[in-house]
OpenMM code with the backbone's topology and positions (N, CA, C; nanometers):
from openmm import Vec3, app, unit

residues = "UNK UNK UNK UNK UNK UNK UNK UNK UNK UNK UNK UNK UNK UNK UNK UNK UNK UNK UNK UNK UNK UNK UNK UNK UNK UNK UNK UNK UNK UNK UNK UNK UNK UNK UNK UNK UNK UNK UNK UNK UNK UNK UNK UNK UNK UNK UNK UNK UNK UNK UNK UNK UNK UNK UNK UNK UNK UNK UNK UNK UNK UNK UNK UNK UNK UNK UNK UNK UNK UNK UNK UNK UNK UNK UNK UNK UNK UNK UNK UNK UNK UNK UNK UNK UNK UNK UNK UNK UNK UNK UNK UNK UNK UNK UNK UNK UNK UNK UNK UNK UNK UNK UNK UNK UNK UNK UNK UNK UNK UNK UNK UNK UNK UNK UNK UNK UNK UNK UNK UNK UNK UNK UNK UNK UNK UNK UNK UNK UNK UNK UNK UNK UNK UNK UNK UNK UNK UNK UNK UNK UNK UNK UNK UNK UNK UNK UNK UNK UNK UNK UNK UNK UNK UNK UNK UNK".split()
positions = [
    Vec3(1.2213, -0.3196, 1.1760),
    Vec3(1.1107, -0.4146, 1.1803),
    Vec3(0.9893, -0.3466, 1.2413),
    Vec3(0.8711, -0.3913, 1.1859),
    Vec3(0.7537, -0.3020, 1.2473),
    Vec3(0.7198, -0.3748, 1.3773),
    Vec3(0.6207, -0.2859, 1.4574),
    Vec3(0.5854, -0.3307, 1.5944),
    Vec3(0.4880, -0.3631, 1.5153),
    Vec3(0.4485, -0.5111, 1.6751),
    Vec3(0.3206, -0.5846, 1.6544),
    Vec3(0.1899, -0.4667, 1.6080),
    Vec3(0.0532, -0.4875, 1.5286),
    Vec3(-0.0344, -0.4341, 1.5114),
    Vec3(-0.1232, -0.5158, 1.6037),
    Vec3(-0.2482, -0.4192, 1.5551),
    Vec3(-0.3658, -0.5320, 1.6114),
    Vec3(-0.4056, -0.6932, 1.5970),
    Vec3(-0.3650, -0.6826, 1.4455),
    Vec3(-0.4140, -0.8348, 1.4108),
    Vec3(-0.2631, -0.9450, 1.4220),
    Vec3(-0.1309, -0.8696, 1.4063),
    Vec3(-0.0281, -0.9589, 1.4253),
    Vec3(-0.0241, -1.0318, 1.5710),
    Vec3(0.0328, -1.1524, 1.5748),
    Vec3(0.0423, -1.2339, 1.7028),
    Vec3(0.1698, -1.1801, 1.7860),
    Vec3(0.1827, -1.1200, 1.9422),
    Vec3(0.2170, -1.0690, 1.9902),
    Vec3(0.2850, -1.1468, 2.0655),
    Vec3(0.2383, -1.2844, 2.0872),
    Vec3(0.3162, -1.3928, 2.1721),
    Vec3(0.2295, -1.5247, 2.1622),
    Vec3(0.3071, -1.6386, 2.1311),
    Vec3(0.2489, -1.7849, 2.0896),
    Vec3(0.2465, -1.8556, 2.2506),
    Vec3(0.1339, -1.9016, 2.2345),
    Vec3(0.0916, -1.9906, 2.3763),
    Vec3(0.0730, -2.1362, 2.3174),
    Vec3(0.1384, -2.2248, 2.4186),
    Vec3(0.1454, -2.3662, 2.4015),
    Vec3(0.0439, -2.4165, 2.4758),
    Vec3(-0.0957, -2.5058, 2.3990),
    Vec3(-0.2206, -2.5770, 2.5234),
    Vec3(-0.1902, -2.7436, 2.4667),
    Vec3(-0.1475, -2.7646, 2.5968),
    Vec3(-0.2006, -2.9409, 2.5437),
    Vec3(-0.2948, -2.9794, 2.5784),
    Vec3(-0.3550, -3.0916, 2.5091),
    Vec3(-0.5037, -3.1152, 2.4879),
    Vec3(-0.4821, -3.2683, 2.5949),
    Vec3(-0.6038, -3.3062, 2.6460),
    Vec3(-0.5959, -3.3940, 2.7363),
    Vec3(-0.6927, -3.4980, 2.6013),
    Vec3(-0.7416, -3.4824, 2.5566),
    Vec3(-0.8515, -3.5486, 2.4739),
    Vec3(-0.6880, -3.6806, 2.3981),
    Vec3(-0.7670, -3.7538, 2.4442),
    Vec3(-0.6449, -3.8852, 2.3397),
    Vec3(-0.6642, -3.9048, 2.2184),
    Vec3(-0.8321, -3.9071, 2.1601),
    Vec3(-0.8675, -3.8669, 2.0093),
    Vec3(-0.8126, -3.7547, 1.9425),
    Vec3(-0.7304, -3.6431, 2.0119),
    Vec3(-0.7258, -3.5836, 1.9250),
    Vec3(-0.4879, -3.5919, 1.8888),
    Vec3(-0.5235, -3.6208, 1.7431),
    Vec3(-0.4012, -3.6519, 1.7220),
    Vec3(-0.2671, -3.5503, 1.7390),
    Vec3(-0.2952, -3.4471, 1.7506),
    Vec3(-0.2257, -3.3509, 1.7662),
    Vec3(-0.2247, -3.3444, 1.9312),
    Vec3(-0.0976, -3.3253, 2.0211),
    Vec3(-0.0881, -3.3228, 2.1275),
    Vec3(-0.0545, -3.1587, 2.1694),
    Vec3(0.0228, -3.0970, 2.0744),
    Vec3(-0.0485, -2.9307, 2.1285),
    Vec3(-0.0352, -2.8596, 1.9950),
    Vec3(-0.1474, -2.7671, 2.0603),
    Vec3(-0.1614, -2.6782, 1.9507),
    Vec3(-0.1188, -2.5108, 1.9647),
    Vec3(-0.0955, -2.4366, 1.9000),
    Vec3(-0.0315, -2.3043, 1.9130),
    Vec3(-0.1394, -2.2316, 1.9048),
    Vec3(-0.1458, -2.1726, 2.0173),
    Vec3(-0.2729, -2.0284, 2.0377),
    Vec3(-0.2219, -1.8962, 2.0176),
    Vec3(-0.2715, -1.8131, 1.9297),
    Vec3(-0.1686, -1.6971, 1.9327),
    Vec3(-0.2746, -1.6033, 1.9973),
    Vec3(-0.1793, -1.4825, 2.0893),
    Vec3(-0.2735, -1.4003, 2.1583),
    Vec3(-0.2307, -1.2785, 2.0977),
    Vec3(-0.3235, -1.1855, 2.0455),
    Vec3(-0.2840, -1.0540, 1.9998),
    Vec3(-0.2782, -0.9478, 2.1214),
    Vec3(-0.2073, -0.8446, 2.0596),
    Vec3(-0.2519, -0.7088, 2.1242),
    Vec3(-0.3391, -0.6756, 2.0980),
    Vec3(-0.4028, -0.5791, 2.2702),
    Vec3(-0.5158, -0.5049, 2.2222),
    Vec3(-0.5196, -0.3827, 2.1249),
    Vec3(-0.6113, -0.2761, 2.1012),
    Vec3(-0.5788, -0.2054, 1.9968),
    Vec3(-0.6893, -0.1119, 1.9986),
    Vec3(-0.6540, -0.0061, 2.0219),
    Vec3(-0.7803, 0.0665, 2.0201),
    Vec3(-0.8304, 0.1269, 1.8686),
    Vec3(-0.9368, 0.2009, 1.8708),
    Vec3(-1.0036, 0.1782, 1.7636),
    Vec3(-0.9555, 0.2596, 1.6311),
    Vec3(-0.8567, 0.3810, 1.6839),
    Vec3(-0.7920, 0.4400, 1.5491),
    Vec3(-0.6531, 0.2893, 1.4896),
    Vec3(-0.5945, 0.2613, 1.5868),
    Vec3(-0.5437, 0.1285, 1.5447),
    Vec3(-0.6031, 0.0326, 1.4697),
    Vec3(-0.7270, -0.0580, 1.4853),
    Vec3(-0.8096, -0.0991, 1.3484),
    Vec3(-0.8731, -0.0115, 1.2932),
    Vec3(-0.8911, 0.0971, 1.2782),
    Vec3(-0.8944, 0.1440, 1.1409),
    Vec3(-0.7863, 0.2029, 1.0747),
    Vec3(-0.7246, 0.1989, 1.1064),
    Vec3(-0.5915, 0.2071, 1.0825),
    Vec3(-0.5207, 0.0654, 0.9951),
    Vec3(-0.5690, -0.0550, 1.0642),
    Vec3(-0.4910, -0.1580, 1.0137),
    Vec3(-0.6412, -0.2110, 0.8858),
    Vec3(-0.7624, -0.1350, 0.9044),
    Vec3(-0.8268, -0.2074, 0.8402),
    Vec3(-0.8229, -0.1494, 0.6913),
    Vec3(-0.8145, -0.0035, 0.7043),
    Vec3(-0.7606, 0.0707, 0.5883),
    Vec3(-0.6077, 0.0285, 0.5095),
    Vec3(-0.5319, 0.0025, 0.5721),
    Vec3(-0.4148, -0.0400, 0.5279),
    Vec3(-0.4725, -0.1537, 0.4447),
    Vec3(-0.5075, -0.2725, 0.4865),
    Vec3(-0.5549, -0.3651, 0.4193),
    Vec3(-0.6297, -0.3425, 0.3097),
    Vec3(-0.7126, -0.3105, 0.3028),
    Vec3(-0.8075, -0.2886, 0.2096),
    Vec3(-0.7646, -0.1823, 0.0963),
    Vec3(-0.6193, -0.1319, 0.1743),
    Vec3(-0.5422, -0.0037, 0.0179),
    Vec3(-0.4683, -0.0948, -0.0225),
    Vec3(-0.3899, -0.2228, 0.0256),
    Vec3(-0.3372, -0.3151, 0.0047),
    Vec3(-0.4160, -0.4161, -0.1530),
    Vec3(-0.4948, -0.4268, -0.0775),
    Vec3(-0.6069, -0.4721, -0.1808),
    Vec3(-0.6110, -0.3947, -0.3047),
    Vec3(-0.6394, -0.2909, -0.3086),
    Vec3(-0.6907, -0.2439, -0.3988),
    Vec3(-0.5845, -0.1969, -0.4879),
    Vec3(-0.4015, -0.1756, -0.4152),
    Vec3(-0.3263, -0.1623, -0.4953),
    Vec3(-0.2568, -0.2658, -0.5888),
    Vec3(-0.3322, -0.3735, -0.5381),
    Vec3(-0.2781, -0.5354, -0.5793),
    Vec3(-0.3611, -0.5571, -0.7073),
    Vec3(-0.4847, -0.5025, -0.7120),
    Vec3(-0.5750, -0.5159, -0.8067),
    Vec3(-0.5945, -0.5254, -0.9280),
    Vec3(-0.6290, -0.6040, -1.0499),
    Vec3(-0.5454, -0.5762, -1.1800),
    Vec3(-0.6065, -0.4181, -1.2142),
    Vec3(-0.7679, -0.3664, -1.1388),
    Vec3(-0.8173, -0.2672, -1.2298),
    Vec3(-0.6806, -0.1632, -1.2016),
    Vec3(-0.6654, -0.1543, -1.0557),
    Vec3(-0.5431, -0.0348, -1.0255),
    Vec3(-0.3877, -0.0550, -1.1561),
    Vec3(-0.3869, -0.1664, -1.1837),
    Vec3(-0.2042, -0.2113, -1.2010),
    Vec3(-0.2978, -0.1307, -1.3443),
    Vec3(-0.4162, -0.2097, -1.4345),
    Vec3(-0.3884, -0.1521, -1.5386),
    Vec3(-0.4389, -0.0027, -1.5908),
    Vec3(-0.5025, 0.0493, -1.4721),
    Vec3(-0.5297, 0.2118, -1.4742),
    Vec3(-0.3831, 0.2567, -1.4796),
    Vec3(-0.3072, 0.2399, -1.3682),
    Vec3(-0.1371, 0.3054, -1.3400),
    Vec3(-0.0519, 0.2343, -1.4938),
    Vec3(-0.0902, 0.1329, -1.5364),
    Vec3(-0.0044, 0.1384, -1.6707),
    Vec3(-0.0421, 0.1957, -1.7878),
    Vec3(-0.1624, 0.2206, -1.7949),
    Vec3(-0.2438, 0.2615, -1.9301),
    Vec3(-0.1706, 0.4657, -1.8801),
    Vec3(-0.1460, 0.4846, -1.7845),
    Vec3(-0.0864, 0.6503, -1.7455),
    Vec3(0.0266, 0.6400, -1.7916),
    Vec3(0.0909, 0.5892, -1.7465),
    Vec3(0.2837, 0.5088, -1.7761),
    Vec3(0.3075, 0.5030, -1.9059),
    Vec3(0.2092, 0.4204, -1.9627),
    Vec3(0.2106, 0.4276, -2.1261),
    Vec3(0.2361, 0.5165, -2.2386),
    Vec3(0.0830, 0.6207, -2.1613),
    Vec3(0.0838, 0.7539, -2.2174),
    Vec3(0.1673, 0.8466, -2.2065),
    Vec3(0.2345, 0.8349, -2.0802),
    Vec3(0.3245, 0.9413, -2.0813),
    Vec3(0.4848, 0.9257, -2.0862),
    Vec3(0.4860, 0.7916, -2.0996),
    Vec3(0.6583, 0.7379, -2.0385),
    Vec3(0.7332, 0.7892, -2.1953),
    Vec3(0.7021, 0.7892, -2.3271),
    Vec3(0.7929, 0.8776, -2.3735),
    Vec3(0.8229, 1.0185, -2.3748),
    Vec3(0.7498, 1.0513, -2.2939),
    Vec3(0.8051, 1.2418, -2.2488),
    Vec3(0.9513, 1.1925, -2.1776),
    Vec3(0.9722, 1.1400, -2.1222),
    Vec3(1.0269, 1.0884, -1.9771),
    Vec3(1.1949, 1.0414, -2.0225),
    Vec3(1.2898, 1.0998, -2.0021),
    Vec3(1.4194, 1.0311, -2.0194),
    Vec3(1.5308, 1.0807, -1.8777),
    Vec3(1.5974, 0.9407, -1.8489),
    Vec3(1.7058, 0.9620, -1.7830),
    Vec3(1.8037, 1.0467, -1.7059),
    Vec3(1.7878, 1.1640, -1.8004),
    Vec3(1.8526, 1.2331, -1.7397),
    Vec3(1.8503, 1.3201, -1.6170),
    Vec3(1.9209, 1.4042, -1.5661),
    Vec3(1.9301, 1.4171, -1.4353),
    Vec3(1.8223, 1.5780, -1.4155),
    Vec3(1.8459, 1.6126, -1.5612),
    Vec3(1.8053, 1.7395, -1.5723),
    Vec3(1.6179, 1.7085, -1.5805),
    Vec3(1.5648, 1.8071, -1.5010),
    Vec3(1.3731, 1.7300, -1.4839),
    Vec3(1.2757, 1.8553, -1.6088),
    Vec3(1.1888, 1.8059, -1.6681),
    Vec3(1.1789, 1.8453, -1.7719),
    Vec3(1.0620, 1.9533, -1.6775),
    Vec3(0.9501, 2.0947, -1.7718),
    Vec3(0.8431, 2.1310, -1.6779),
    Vec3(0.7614, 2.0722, -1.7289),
    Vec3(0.7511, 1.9997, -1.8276),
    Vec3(0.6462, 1.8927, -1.8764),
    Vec3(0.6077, 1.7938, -1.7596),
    Vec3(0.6995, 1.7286, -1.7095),
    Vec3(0.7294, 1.6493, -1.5841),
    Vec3(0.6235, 1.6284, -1.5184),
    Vec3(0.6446, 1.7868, -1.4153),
    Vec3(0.5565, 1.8095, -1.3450),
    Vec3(0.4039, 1.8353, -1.3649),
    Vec3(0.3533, 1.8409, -1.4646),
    Vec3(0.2538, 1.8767, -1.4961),
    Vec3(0.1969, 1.6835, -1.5284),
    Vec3(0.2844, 1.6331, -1.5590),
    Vec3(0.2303, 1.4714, -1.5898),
    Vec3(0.2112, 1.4277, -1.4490),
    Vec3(0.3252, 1.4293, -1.3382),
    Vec3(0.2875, 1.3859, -1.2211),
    Vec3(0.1998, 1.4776, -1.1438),
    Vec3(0.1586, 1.5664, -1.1398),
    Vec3(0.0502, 1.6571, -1.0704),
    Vec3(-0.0518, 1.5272, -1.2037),
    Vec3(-0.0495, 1.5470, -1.2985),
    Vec3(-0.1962, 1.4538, -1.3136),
    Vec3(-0.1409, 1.3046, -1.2948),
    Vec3(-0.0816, 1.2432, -1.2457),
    Vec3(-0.0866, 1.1144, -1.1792),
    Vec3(-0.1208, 1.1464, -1.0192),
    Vec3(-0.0895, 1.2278, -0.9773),
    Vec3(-0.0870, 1.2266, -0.8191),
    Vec3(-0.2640, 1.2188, -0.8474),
    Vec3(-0.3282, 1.3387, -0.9039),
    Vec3(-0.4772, 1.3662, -0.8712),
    Vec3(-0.5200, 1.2680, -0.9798),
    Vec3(-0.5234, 1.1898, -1.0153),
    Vec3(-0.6164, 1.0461, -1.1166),
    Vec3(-0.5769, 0.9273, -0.9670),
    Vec3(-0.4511, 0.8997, -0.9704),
    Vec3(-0.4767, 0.7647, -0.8379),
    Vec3(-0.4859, 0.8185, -0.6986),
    Vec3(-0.4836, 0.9604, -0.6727),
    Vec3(-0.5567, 0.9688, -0.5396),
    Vec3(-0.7125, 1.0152, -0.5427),
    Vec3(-0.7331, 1.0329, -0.6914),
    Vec3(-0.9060, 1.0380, -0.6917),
    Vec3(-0.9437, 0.8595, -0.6749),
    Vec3(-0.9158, 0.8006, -0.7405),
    Vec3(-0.9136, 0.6620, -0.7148),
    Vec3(-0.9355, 0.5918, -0.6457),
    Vec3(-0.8079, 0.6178, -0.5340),
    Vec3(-0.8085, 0.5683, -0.4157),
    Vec3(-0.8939, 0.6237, -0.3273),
    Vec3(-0.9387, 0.7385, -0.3372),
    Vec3(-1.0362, 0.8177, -0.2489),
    Vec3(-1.1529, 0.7351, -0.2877),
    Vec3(-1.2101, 0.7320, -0.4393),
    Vec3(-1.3092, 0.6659, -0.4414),
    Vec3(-1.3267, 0.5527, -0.3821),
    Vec3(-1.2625, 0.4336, -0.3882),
    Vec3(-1.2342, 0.3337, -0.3719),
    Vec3(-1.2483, 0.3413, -0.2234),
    Vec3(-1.1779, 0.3716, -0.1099),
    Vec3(-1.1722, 0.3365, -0.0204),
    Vec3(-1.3042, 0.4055, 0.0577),
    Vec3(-1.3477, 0.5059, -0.0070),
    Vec3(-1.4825, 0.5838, 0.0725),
    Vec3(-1.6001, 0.4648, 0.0597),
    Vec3(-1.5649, 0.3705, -0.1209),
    Vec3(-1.6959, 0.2850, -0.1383),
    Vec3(-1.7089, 0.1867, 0.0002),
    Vec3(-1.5686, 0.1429, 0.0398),
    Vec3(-1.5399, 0.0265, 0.1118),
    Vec3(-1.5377, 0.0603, 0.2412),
    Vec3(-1.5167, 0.1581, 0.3073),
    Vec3(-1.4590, 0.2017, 0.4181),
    Vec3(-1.5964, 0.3292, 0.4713),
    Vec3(-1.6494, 0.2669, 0.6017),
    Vec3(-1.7984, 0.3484, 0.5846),
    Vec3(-1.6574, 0.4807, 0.6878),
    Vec3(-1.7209, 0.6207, 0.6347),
    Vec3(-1.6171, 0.7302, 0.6971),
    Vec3(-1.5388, 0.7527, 0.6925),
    Vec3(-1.4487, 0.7488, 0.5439),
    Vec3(-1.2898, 0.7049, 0.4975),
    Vec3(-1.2572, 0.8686, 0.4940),
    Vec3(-1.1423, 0.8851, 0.5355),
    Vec3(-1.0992, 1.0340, 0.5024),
    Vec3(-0.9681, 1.0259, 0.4978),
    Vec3(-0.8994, 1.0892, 0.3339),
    Vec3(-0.7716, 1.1398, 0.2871),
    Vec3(-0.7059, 1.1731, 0.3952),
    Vec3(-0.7600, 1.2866, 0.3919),
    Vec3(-0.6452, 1.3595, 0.4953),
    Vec3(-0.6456, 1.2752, 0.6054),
    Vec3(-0.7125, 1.2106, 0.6827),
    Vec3(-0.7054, 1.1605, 0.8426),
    Vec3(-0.6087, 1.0460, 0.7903),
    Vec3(-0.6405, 0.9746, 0.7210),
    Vec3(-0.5240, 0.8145, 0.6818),
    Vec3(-0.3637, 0.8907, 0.6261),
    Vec3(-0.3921, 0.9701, 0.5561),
    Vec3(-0.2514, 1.0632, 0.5214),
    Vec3(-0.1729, 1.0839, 0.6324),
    Vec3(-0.2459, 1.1196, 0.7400),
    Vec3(-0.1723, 1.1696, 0.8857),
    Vec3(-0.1181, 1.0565, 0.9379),
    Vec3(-0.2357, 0.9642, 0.9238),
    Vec3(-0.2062, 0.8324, 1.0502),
    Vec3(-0.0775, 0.7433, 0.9333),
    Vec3(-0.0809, 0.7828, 0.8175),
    Vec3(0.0214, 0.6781, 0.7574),
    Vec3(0.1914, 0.7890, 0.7704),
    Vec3(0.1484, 0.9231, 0.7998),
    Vec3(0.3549, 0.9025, 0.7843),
    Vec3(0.3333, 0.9086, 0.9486),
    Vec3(0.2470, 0.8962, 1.0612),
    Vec3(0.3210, 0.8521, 1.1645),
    Vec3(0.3606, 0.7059, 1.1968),
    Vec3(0.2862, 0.6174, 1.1027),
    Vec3(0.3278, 0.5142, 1.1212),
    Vec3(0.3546, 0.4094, 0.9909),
    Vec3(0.4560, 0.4870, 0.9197),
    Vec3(0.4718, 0.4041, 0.7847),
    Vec3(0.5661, 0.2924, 0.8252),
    Vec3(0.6267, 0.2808, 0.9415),
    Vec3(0.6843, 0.1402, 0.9574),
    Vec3(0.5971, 0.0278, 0.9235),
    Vec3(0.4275, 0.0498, 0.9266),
    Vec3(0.3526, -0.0503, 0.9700),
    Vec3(0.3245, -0.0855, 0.8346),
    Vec3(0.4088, -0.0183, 0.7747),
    Vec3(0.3015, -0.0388, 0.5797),
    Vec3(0.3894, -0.1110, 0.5366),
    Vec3(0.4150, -0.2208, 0.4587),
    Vec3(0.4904, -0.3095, 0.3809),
    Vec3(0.5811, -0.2327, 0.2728),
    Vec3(0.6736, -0.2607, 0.2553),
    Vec3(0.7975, -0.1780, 0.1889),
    Vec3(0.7808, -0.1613, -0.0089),
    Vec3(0.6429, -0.2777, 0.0029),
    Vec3(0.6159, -0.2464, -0.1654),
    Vec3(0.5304, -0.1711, -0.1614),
    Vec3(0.4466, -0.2206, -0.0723),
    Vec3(0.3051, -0.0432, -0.0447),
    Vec3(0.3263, 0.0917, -0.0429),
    Vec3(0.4852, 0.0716, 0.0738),
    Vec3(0.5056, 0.2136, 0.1350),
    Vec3(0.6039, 0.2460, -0.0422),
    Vec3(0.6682, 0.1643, -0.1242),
    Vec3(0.7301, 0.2508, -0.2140),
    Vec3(0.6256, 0.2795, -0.3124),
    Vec3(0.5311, 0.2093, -0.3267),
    Vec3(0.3737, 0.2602, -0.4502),
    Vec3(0.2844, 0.3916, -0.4096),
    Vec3(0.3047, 0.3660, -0.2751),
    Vec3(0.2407, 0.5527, -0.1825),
    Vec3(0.3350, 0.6688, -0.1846),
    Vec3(0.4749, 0.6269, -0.2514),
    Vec3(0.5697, 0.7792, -0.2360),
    Vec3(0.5229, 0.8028, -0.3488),
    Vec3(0.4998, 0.7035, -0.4825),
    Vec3(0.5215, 0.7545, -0.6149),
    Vec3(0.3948, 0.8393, -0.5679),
    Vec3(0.3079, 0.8645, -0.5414),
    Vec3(0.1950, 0.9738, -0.5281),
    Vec3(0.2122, 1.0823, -0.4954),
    Vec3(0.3318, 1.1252, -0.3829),
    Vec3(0.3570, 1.1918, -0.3195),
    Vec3(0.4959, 1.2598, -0.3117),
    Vec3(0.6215, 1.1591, -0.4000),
    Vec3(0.7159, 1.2107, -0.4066),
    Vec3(0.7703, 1.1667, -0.6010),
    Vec3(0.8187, 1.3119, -0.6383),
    Vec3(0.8099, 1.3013, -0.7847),
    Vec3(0.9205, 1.2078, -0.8213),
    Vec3(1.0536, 1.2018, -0.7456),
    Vec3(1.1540, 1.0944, -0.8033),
    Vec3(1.0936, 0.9853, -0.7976),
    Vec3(1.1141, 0.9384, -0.6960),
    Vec3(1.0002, 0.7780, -0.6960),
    Vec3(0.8874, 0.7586, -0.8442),
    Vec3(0.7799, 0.8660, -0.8782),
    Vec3(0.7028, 0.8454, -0.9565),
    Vec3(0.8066, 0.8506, -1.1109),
    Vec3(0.9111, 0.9307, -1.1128),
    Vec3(0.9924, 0.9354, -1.2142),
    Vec3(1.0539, 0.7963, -1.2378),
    Vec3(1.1350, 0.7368, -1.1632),
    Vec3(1.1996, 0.6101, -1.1063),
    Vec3(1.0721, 0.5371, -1.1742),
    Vec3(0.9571, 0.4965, -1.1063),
    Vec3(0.8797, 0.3499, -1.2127),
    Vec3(0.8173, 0.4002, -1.3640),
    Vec3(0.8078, 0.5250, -1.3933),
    Vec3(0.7924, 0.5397, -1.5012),
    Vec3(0.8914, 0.5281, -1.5763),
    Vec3(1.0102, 0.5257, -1.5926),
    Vec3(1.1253, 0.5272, -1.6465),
    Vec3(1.1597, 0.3686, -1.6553),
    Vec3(1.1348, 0.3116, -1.5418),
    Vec3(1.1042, 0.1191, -1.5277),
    Vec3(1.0778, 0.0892, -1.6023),
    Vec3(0.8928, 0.1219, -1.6360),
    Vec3(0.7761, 0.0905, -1.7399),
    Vec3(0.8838, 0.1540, -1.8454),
    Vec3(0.9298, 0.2516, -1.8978),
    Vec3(0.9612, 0.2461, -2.0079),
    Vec3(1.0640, 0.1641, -2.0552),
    Vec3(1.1479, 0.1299, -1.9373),
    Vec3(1.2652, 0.0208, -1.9920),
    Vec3(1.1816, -0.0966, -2.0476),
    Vec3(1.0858, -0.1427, -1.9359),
    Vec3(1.0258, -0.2889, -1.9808),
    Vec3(0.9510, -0.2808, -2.1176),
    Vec3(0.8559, -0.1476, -2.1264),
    Vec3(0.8189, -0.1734, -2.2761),
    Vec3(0.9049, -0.1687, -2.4125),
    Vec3(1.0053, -0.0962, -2.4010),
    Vec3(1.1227, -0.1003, -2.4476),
    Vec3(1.1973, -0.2611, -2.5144),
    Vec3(1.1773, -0.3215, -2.3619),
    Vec3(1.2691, -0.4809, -2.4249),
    Vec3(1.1477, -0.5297, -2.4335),
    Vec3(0.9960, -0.5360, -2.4608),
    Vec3(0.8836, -0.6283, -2.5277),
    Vec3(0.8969, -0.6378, -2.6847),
] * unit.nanometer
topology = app.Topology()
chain = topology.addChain("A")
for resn in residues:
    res = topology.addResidue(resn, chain)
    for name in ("N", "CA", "C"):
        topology.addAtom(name, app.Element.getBySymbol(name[0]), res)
């Protein structure tokens, strides 16, 4: 389980209200941790890659690639050198992407510095994020949903 971040609630406080108009007799205050400032940017970047991997332009850039290349692509155990040359151009098309993207949004965004701060703390990344950031970075994973995409276009 991940540790609290900046913006998660760290511990719920109970206030009751003396006011008799008000119909609710208590309400839940949540108090965060503090967080210093590589921590929100840290959590603010996460968010906002969150965003942008949720996005239809991202889903249908990464399928219109999948498309093109998912019949090179079969099952077997044996890895083709075609392969690699398809995922070296997936890694550099969605990390040009994402570079763009997050430099537009993010005033001082830097690859490498979020690269660092995310494998020390990939607990903090959500388990569909953290498996959409290996396919970039690790070729089974990117093999694994291309091979997906080809099952699913397969049974359309």
């Amino acid at each position: 389980m991940a540790s609290p971040n900046c913006t998660s609630p760290s511990r719920v406080i109970k206030h009751e209200f003396e006011d008799e108009d008000d119909l609710d007799e208590t309400e839940e205050v949540y108090a965060s941790n503090s967080c210093t400032a590589e921590e929100e940017r840290f959590d603010r970047t996460v968010g906002k890659l969150e965003e942008i991997l949720l996005d239809d332009e991202f889903t249908q850039r990464q399928q219109q690639f999948f498309a093109k290349h998912c019949g090179v692509f079969s099952a077997d155990e044996e890895n083709k050198l075609s392969y690699t040359e398809i995922f070296k151009s997936y890694v550099a098309t969605v990390e040009g992407y994402l570079t763009e993207r997050l430099s537009k949004e993010l005033e001082g965004f830097n690859m490498a510095e979020f690269s660092e701060m995310l494998r020390a703390r990939q607990e903090e990344v959500s388990g569909d994020i953290w498996e959409l950031l290996l396919s970039f970075t690790d070729f089974l994973t990117f093999k694994e949903l291309i091979l997906a995409f080809k099952a699913q276009q397969s049974r359309l």
